[in-house]
C-alpha positions, -999 to +999 in steps of 0.1 A: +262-070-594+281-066-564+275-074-526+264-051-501+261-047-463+237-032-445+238-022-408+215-009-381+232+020-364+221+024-329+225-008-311+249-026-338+278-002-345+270+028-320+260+022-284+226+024-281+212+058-265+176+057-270+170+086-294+214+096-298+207+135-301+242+145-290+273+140-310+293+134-278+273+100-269+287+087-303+305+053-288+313+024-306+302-008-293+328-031-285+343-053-317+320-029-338+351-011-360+372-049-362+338-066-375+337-039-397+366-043-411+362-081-416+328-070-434+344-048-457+359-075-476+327-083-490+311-056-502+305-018-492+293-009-460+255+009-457+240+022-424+201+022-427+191+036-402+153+044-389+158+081-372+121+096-362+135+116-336+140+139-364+102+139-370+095+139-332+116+172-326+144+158-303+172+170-326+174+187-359+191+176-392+223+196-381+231+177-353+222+142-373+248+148-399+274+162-367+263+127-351+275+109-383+305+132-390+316+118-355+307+080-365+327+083-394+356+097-371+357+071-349+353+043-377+382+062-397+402+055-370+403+023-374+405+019-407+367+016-417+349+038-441+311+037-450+297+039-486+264+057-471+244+063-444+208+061-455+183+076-431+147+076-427+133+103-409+098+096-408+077+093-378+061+059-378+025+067-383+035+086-415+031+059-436+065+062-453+080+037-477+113+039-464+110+033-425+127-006-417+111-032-421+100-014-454+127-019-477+128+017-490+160+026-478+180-005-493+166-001-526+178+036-529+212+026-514+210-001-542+201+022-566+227+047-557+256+024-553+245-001-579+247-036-561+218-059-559+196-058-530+190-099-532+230-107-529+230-081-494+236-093-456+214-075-432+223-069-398+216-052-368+198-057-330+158-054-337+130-073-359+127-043-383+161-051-392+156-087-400+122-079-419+141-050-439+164-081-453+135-105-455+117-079-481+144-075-502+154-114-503+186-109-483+206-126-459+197-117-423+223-117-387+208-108-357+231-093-334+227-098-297+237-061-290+215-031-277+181-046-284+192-080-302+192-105-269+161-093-256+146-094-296+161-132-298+142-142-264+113-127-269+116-145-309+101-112-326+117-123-356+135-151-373+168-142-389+193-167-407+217-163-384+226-148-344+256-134-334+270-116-303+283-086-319+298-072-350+327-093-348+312-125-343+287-116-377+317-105-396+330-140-388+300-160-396+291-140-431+329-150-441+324-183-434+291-183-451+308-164-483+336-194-486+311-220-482+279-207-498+281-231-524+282-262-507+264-251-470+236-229-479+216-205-455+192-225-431+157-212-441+146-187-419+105-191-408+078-164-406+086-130-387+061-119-357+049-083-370+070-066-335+097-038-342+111-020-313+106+020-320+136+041-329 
């Protein structure tokens, strides 16, 4: 089965906004669409994205899809295209199976698009993104974007590997794809039990 990546939204492609409810603060972080790219070349492109704002009341599922009709714009542009965006909208005392770091929403996007959750690369900026890939057996980059540097100092979580951005994980997944055979993945400790809400 094939390879898939899965990425954060807010905070690791999108500028984060704390609770985006308006399709014109859609902004691509800087290297986000060129790591992208580079990312493509190993398997199809996921956003899993934890979205309670839905359940909170600060915008409805209209404007979610016109927020992601806009992402897609501005990631067309430059040549990227996402398989899916998976969404959980789910306030976080609900429970639900599918809010990160439950792995809910990368097993339907493995079920859907048919690649094998273990073989995935995780990434995005908070410790529910890291503990999302460490329940399904994945590979794990934090990103030192929106909430990453501040998750990496305050050591909320333990990924297999840091980068500054999008492009900089795009460049160490690569290298880890060529060499994955001969330099395999440090192994990454325990995770604290914070997540940052979204």
């Amino acid at each position: 089965m094939q390879r898939a990546i899965l990425l954060d939204r807010d905070g690791t492609i999108l500028v984060e906004r704390h609770y985006l409810a308006d399709p014109a603060g859609v902004e691509l972080l800087p290297g986000a669409a060129e790591g992208l790219r580079g990312l493509a070349r190993l398997g199809p492109l996921v956003v899993v994205t934890n979205q309670s704002g839905l359940a909170r009341g600060y915008f409805d599922r209209a404007t979610l899809e016109a927020i992601h009709a806009e992402m897609r714009r501005q990631l067309a542009a430059h040549g990227v295209e996402l398989a899916a965006i998976e969404v959980c909208p789910h306030h976080p005392d609900d429970g639900c199976a599918c809010r990160k770091p439950r792995p809910g929403l990368a097993l339907r996007a493995a079920a859907r698009l048919g690649f094998d959750p273990v073989r995935a690369i995780v990434i995005g900026d908070k410790a529910c993104d890291v503990g999302l890939g460490r329940a399904i057996g994945a590979t794990t980059i934090l990103v030192r974007t929106g909430y990453g540097a501040r998750e990496e100092a305050a050591r909320t979580c333990r990924p297999h590997l840091v980068a500054d951005d999008l492009r900089e994980a795009a460049e160490l997944a690569l290298a880890w794809d060529r060499a994955a055979a001969a330099l395999p993945l440090p192994a990454a400790g325990p995770d604290a039990p914070g997540e940052v809400p979204a």
